[in-house]
DSSP file (Angstrom, degrees, kcal/mol; ACC not computed):
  #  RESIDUE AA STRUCTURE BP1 BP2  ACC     N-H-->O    O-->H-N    N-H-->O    O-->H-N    TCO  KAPPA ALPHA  PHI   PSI    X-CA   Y-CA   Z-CA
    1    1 A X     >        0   0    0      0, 0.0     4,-2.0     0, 0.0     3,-0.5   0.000 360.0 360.0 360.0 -28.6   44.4   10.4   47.6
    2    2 A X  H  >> +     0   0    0      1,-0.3     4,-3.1     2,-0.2     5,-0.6   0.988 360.0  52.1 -62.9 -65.3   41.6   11.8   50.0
    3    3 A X  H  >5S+     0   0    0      2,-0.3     4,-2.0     1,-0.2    -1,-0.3   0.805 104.1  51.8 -49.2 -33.4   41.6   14.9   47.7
    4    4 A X  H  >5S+     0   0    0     -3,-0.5     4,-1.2     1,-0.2    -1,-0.2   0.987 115.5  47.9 -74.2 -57.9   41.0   12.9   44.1
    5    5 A X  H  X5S+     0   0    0     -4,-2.0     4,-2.0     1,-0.2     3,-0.4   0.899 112.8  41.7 -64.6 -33.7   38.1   11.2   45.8
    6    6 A X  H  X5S+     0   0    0     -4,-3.1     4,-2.1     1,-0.2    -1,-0.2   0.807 106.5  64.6-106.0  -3.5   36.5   14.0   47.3
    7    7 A X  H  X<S+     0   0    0     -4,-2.0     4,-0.6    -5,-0.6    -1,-0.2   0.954 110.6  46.8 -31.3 -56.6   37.2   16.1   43.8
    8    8 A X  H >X S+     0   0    0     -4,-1.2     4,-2.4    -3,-0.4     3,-0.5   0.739 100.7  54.7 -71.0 -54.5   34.9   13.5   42.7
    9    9 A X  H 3X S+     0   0    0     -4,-2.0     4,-2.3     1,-0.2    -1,-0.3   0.914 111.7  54.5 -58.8 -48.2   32.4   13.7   45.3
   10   10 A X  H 3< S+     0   0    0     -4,-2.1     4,-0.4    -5,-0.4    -2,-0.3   0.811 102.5  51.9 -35.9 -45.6   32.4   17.5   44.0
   11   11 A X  H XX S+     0   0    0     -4,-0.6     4,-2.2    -3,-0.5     3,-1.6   0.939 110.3  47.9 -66.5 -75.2   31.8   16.9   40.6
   12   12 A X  H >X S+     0   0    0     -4,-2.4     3,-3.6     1,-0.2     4,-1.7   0.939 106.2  60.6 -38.3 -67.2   28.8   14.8   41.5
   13   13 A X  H 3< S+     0   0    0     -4,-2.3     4,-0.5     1,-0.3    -1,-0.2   0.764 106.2  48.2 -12.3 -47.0   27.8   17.7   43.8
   14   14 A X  H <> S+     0   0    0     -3,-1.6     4,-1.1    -4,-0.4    -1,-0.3   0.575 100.5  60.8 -92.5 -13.1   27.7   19.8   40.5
   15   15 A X  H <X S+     0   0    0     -3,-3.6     4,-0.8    -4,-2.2    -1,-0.3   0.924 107.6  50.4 -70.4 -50.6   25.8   17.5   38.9
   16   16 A X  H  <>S+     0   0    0     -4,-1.7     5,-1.9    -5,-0.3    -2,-0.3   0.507 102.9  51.3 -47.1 -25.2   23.3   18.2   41.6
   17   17 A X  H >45S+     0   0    0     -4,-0.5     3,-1.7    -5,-0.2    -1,-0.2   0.794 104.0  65.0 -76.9 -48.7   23.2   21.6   41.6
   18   18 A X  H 3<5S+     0   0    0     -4,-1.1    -2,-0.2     1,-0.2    -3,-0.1   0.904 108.7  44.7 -20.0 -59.2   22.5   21.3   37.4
   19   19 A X  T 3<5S-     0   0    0     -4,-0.8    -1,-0.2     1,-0.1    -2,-0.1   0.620 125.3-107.2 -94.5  11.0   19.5   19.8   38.3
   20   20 A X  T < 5S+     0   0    0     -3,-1.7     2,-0.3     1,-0.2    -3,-0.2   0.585  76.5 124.8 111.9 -13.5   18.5   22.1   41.1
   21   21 A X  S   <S-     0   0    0     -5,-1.9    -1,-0.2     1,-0.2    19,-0.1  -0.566  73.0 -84.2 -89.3 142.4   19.1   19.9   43.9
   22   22 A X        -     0   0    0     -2,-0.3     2,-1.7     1,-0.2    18,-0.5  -0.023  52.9-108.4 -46.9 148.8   21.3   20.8   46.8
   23   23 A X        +     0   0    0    115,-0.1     2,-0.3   114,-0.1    -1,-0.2  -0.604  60.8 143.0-101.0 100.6   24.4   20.1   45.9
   24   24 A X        -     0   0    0     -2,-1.7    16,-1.4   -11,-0.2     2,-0.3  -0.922  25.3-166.5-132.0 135.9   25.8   17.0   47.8
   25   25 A X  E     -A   39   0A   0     -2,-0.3    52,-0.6    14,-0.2     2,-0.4  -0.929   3.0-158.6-133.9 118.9   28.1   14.5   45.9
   26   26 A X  E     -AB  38  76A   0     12,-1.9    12,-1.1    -2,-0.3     2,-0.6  -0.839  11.9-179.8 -35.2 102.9   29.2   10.7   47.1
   27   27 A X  E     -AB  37  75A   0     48,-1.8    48,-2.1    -2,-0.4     2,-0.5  -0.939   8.9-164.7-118.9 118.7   32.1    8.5   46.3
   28   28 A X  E     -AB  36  74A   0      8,-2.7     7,-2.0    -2,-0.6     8,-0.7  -0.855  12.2-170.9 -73.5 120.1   32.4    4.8   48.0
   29   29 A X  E     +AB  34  73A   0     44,-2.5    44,-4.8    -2,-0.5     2,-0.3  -0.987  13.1 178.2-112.1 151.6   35.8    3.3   47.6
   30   30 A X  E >  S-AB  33  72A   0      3,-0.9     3,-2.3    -2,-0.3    42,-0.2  -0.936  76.4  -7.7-142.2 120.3   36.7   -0.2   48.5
   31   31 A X  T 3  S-     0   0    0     40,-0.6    -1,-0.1     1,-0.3    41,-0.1   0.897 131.4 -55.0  47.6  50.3   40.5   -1.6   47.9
   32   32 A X  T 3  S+     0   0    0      1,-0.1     2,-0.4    -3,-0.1    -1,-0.3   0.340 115.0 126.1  69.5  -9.9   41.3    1.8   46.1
   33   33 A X  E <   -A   30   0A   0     -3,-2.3    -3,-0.9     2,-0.0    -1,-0.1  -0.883  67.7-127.4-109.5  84.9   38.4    1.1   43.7
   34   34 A X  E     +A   29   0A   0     -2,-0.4    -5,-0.3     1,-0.2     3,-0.1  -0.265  35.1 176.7 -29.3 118.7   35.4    3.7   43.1
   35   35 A X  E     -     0   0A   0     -7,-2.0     2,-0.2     1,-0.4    -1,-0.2   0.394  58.8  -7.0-102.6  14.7   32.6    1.3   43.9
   36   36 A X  E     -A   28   0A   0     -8,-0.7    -8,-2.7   -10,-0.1    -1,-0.4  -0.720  56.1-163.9-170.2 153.8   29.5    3.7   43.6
   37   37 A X  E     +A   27   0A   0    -10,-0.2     2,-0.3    -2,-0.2   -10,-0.2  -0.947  17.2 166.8-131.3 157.1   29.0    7.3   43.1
   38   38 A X  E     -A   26   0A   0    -12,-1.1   -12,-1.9    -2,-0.3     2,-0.3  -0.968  17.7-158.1 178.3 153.2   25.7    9.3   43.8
   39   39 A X  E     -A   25   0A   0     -2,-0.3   -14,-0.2   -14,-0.2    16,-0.1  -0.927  48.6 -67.2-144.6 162.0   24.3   13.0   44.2
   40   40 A X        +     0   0    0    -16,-1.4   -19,-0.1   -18,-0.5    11,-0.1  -0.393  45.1 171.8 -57.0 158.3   21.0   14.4   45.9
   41   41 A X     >  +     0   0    0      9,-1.3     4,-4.7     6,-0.2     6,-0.5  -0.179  41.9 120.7-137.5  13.5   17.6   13.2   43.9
   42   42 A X  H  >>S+     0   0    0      8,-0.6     4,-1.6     1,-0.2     5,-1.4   0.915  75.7  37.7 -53.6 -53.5   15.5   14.6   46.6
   43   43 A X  H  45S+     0   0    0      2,-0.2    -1,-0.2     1,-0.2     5,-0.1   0.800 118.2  42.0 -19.0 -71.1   13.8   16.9   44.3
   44   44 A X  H  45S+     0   0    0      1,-0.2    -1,-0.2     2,-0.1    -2,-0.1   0.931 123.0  45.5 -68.1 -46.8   13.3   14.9   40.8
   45   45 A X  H  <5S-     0   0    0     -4,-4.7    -1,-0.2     1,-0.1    -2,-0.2   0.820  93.3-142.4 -73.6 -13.4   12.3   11.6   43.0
   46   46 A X  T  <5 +     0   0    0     -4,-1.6     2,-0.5    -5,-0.4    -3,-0.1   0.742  61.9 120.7  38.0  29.7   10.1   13.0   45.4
   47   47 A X    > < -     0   0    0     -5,-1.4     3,-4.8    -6,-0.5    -6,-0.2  -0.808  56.1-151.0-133.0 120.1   11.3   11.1   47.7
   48   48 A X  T 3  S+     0   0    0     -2,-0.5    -1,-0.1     1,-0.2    -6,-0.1   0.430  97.8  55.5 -79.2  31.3   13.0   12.5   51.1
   49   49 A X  T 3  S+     0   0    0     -7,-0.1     2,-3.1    -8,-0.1    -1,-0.2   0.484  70.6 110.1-107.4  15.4   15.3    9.7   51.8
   50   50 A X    <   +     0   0    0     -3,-4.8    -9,-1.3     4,-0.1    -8,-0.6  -0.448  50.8 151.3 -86.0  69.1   16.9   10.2   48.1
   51   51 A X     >  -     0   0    0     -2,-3.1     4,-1.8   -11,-0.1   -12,-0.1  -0.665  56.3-113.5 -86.4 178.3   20.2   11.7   50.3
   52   52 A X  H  > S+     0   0    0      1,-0.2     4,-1.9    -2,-0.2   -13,-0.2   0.876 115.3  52.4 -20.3 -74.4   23.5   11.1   48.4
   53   53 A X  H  > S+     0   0    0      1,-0.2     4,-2.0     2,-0.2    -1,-0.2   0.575 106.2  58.7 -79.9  -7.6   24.9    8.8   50.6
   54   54 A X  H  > S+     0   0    0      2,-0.2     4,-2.0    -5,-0.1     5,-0.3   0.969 107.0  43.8 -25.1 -85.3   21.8    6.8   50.4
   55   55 A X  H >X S+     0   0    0     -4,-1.8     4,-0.8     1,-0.2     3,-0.6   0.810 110.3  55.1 -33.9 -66.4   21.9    6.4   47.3
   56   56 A X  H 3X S+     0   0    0     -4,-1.9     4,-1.5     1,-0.2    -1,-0.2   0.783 109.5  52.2   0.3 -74.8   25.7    5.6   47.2
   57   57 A X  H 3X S+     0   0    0     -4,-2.0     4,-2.4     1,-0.2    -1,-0.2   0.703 103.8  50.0 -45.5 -31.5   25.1    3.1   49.5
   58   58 A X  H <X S+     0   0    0     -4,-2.0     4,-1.2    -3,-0.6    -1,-0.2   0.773 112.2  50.7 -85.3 -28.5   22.4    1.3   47.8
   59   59 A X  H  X S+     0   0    0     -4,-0.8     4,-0.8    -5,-0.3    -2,-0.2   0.675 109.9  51.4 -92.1 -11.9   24.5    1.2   44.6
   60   60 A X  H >X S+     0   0    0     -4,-1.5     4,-1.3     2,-0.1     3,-1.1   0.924 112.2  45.2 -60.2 -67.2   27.5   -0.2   46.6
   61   61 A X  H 3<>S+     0   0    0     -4,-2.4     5,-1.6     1,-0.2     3,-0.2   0.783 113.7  49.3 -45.3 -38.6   25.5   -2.9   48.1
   62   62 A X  H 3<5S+     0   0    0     -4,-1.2    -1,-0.2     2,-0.2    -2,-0.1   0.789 114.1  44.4 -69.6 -48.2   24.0   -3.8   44.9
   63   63 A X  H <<5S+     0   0    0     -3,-1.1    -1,-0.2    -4,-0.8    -2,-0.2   0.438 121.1  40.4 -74.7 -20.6   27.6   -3.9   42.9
   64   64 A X  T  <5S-     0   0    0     -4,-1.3    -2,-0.2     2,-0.2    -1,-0.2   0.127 101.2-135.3-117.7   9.2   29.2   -6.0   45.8
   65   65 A X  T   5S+     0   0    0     -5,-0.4     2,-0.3     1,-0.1    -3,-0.2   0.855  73.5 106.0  51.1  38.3   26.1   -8.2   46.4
   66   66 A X      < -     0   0    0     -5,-1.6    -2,-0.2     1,-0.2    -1,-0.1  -0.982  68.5-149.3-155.5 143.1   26.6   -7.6   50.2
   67   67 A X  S    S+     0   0    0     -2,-0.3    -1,-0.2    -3,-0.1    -6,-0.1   0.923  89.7  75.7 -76.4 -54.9   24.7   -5.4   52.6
   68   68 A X        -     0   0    0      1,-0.1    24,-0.2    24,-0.1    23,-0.1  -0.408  57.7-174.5 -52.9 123.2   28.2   -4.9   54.7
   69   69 A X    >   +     0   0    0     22,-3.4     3,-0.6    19,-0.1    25,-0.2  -0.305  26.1 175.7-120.9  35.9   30.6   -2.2   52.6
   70   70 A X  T 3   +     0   0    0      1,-0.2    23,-0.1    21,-0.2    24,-0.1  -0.008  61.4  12.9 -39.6 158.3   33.3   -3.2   55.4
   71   71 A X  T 3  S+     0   0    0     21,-0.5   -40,-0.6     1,-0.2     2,-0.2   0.808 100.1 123.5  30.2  42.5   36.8   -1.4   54.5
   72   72 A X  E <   -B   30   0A   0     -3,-0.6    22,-2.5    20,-0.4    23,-1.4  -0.602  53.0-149.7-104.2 164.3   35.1    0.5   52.3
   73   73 A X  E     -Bc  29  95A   0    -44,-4.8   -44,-2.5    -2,-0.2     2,-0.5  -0.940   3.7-147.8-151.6 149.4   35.3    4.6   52.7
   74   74 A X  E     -Bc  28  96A   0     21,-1.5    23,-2.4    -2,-0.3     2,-0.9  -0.643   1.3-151.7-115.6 139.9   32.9    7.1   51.9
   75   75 A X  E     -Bc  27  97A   0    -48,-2.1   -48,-1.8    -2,-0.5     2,-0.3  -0.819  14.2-172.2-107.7 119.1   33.4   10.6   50.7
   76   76 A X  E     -Bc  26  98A   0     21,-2.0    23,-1.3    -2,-0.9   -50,-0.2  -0.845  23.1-154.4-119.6 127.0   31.0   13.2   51.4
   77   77 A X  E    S+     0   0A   0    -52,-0.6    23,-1.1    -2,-0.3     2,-0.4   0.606  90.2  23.7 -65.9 -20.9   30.7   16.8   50.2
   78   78 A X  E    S- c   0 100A   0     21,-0.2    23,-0.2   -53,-0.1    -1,-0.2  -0.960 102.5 -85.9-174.5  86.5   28.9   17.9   53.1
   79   79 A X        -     0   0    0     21,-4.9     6,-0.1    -2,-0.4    -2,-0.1   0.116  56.3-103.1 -41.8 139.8   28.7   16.4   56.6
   80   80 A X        -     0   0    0      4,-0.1     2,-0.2     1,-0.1    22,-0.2  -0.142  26.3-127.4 -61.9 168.2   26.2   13.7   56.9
   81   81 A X     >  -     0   0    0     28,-0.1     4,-1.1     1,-0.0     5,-0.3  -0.465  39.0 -89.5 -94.9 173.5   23.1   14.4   58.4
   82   82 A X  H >> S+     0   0    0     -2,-0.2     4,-1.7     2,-0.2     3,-1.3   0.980 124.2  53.3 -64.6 -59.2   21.8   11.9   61.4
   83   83 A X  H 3> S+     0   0    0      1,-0.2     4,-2.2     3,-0.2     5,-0.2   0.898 111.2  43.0 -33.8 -75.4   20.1    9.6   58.8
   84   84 A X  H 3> S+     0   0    0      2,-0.2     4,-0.8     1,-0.2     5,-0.2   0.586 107.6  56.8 -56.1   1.7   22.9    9.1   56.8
   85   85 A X  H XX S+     0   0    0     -3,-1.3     3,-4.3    -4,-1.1     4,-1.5   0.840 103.1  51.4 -80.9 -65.5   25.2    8.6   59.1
   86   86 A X  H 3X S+     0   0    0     -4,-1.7     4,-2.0     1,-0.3     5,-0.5   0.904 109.1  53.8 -50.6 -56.7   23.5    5.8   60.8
   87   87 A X  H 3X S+     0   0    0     -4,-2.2     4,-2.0    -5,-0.3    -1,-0.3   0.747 108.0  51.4 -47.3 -19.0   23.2    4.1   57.2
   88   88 A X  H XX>S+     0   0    0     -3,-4.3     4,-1.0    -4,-0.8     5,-0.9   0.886 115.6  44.6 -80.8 -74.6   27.1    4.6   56.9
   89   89 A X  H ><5S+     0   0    0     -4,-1.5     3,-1.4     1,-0.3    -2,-0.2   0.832 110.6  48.1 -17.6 -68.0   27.2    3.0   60.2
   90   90 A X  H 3<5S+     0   0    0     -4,-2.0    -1,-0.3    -5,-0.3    -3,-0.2   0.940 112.5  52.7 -53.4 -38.7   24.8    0.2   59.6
   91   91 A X  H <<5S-     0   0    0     -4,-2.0   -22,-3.4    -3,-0.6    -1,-0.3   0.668 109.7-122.3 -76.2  -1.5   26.7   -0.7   56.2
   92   92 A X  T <<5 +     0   0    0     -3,-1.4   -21,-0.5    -4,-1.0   -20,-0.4   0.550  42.3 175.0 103.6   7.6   29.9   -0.9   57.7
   93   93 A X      < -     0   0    0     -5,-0.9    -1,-0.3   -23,-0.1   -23,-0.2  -0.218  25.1-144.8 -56.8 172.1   31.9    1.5   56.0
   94   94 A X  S    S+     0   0    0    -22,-2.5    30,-3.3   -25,-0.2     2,-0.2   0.789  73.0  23.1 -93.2 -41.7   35.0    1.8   57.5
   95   95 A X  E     -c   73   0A   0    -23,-1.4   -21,-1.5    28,-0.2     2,-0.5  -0.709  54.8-160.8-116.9 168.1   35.9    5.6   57.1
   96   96 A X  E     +c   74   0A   0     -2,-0.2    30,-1.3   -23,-0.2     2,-0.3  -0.908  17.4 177.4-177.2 106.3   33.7    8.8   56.6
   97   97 A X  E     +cd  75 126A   0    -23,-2.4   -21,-2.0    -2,-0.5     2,-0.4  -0.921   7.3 178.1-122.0 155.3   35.6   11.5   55.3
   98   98 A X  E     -c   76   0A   0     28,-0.7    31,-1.1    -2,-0.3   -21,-0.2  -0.979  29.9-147.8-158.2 167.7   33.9   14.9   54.4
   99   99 A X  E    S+     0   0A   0    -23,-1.3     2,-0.3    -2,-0.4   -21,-0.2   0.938  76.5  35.0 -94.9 -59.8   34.4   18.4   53.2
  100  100 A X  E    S-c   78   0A   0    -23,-1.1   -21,-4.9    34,-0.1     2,-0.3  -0.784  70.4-138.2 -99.8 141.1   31.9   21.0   54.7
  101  101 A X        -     0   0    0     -2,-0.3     2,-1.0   -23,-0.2     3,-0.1  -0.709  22.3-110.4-102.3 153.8   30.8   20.8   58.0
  102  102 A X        -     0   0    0     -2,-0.3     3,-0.3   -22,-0.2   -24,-0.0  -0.823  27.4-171.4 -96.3 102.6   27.0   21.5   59.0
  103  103 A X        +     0   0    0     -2,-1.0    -1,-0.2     1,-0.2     3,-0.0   0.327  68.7  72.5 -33.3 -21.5   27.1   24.6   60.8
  104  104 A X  S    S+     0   0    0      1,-0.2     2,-0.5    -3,-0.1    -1,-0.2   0.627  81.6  67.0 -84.7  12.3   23.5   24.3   61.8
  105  105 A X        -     0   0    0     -3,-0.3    -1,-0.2     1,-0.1    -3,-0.0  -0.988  61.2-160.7-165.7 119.6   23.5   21.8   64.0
  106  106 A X        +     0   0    0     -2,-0.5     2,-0.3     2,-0.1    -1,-0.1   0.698  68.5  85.3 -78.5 -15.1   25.2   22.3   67.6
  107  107 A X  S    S-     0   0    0      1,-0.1     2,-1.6    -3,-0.1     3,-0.2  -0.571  85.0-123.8 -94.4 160.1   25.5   18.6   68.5
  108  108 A X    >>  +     0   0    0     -2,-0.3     4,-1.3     1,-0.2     3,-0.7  -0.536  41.7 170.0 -87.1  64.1   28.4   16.4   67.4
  109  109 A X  H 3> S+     0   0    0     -2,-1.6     4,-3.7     1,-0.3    -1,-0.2   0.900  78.2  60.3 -60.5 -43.6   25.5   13.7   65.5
  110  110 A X  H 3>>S+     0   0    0     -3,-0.2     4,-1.8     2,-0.2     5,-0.5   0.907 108.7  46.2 -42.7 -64.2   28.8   12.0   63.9
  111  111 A X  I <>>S+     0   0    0     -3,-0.7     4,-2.1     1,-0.2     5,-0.6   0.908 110.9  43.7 -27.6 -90.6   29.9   11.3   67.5
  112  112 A X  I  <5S+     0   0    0     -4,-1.3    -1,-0.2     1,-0.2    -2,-0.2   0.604 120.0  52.4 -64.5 -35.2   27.1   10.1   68.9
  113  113 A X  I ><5S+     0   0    0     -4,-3.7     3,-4.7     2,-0.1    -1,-0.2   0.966 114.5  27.0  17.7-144.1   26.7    8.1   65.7
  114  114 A X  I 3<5S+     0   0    0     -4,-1.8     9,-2.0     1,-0.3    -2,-0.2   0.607 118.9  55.0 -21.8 -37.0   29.4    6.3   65.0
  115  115 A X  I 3<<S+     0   0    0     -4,-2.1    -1,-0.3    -5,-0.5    -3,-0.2   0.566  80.3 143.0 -90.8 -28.6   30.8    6.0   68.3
  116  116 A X    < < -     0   0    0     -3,-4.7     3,-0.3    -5,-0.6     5,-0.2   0.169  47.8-144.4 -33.3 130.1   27.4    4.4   69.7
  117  117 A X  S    S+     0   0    0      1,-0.2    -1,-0.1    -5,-0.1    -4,-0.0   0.839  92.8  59.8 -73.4 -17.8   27.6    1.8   72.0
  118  118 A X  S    S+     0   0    0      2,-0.1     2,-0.3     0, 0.0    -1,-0.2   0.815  86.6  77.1 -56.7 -26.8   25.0    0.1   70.7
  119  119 A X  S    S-     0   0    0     -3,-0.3   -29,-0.0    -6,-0.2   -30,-0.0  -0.739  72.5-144.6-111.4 141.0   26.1   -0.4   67.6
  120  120 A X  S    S+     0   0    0     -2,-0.3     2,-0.3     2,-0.0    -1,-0.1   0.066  84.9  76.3 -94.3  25.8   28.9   -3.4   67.3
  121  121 A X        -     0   0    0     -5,-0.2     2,-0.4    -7,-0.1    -2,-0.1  -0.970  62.4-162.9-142.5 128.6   30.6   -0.9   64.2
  122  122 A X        -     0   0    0     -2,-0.3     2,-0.5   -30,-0.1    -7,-0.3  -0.985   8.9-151.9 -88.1 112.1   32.8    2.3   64.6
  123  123 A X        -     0   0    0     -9,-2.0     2,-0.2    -2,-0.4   -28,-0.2  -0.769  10.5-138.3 -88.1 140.2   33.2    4.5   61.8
  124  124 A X        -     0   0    0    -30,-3.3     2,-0.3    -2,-0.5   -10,-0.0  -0.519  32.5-168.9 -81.0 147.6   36.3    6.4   61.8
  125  125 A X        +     0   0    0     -2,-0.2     2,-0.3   -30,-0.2   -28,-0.2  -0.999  19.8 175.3-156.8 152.3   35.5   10.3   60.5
  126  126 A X  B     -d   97   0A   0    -30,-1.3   -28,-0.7    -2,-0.3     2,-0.2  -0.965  10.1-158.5-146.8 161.4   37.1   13.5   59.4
  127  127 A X        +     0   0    0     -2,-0.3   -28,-0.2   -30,-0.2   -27,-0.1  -0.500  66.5  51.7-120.9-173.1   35.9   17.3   57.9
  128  128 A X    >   +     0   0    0     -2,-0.2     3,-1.6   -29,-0.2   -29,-0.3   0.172  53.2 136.4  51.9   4.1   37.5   19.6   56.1
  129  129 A X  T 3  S-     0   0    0    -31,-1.1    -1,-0.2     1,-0.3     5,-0.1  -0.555 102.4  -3.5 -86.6 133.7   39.1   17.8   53.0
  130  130 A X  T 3>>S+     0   0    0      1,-0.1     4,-3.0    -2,-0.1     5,-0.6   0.783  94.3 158.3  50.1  17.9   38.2   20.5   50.1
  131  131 A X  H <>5S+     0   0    0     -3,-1.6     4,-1.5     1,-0.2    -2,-0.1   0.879  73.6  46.4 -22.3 -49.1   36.3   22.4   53.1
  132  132 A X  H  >5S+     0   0    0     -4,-0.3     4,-4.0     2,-0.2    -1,-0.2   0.922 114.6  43.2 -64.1 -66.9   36.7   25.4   51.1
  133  133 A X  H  >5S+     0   0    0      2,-0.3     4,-1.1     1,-0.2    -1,-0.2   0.822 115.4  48.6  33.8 -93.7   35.5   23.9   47.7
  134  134 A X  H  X5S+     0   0    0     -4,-3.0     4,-1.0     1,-0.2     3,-0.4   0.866 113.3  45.0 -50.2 -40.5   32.6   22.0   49.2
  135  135 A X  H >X<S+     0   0    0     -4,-1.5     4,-2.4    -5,-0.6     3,-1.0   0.971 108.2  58.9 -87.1 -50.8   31.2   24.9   51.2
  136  136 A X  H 3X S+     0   0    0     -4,-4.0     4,-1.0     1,-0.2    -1,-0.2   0.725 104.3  50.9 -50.3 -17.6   31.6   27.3   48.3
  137  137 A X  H 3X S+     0   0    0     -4,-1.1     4,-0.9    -3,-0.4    -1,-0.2   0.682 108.2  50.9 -77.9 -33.1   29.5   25.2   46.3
  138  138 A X  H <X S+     0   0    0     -3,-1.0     4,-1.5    -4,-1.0     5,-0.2   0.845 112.0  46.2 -43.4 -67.6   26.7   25.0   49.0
  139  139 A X  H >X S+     0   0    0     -4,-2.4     4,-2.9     1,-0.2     3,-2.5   0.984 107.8  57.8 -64.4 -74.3   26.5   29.1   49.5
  140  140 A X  H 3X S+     0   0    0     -4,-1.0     4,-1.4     1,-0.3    -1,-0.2   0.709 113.2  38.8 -40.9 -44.0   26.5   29.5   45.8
  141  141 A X  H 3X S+     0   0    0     -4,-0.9     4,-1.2     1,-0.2    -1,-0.3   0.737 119.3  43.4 -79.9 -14.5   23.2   27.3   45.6
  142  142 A X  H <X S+     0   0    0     -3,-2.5     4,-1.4    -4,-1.5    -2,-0.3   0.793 118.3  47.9-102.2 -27.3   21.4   28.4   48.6
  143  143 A X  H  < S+     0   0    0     -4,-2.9    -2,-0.2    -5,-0.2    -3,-0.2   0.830 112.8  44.8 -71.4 -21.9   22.4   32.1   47.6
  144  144 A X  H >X S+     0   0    0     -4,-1.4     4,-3.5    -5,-0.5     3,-0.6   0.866 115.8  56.4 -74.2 -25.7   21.3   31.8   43.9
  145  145 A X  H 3X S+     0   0    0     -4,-1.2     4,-2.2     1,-0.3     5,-0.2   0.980 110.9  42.7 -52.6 -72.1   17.9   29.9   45.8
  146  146 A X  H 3< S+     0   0    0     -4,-1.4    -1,-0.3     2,-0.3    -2,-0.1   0.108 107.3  58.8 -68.3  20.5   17.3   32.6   47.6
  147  147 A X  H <> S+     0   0    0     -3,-0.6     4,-3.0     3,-0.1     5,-0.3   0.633 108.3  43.9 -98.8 -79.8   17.9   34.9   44.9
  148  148 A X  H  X S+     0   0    0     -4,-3.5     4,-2.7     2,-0.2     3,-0.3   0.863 108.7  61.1 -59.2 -48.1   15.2   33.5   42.6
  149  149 A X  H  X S+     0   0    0     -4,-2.2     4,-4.6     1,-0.2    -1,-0.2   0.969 105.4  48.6 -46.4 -70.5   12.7   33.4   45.8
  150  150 A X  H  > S+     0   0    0      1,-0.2     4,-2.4    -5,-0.2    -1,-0.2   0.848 115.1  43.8 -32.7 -42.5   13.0   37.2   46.2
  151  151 A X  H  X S+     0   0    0     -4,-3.0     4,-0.8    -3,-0.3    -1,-0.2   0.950 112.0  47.0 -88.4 -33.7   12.4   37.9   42.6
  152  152 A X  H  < S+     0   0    0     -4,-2.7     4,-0.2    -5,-0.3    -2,-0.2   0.943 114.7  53.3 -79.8 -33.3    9.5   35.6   42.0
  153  153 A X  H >< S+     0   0    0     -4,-4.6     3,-2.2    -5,-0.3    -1,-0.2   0.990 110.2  48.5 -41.3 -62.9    8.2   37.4   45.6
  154  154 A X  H 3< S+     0   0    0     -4,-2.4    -2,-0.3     1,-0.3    -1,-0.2   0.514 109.1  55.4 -78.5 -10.4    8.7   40.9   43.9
  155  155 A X  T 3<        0   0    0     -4,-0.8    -1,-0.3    -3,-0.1    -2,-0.2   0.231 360.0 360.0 -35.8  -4.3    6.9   39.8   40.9
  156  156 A X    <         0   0    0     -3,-2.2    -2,-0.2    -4,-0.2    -1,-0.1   0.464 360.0 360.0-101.1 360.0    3.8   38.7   42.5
């Protein structure tokens, strides 16, 4: 089932890429039950906290009338970044599954996350589902980015 949901999250992903945005896709489920799905908006909103799972989140909360999205699990294209993680944290999800892992970044943020003692919530996590998938979708917008940067340079 982990694969149908993070198909999903892909397809949002691609939606994102359409519009130009980095291509990140979100699906929440709750009791087997899509409750929100969501793609980057950083771009179009102008607003940098418009991640995925942001978003996701906010349309979960909204749809279950509850700040807590306990047993819930979230599917990620893309390992979260330290913001969103702690917001998966704070809402309670249960599980945090994702596809591509963020090579940039040497520390294990998820860990140190999720696992915080401070915080009276674990989240359970995994990479790799659709690794391949996810990450090809990634290269393909940051090579086409960098494509168009080069030519608009050698026009100038």
């Amino acid at each position: 089932m982990k694969e149908v949901y993070m198909a999903l999250a892909l397809k949002e992903a691609e939606k994102a890429f359409l519009k130009g945005e980095v291509p990140i896709g979100v699906v929440i489920v709750k009791d087997g039950k899509i409750i929100s799905k969501a793609h980057n908006t950083r771009r179009k909103s102008k607003n940098a906290v418009n991640h995925a799972e942001i978003i996701a989140i906010q349309k979960a909360c909204k749809r279950l009338k509850d700040w807590r999205l306990e047993n819930a699990e979230i599917y990620v294209t893309l390992e979260p970044c330290p913001m969103c993680a702690g917001a998966i944290a704070n809402a309670r999800i249960r599980e945090c599954y994702f596809g591509a892992f963020d090579k940039s970044s040497e520390t294990d943020f998820l860990k140190l996350i999720f696992q915080d003692k401070r915080l009276n919530h674990k989240v359970i996590y995994r990479g790799g589902i659709m690794e391949e998938e996810c990450s090809k979708l990634l290269t393909s917008f940051f090579k086409e980015k960098r494509k168009t940067l080069k030519n608009s340079l050698h026009q100038d």
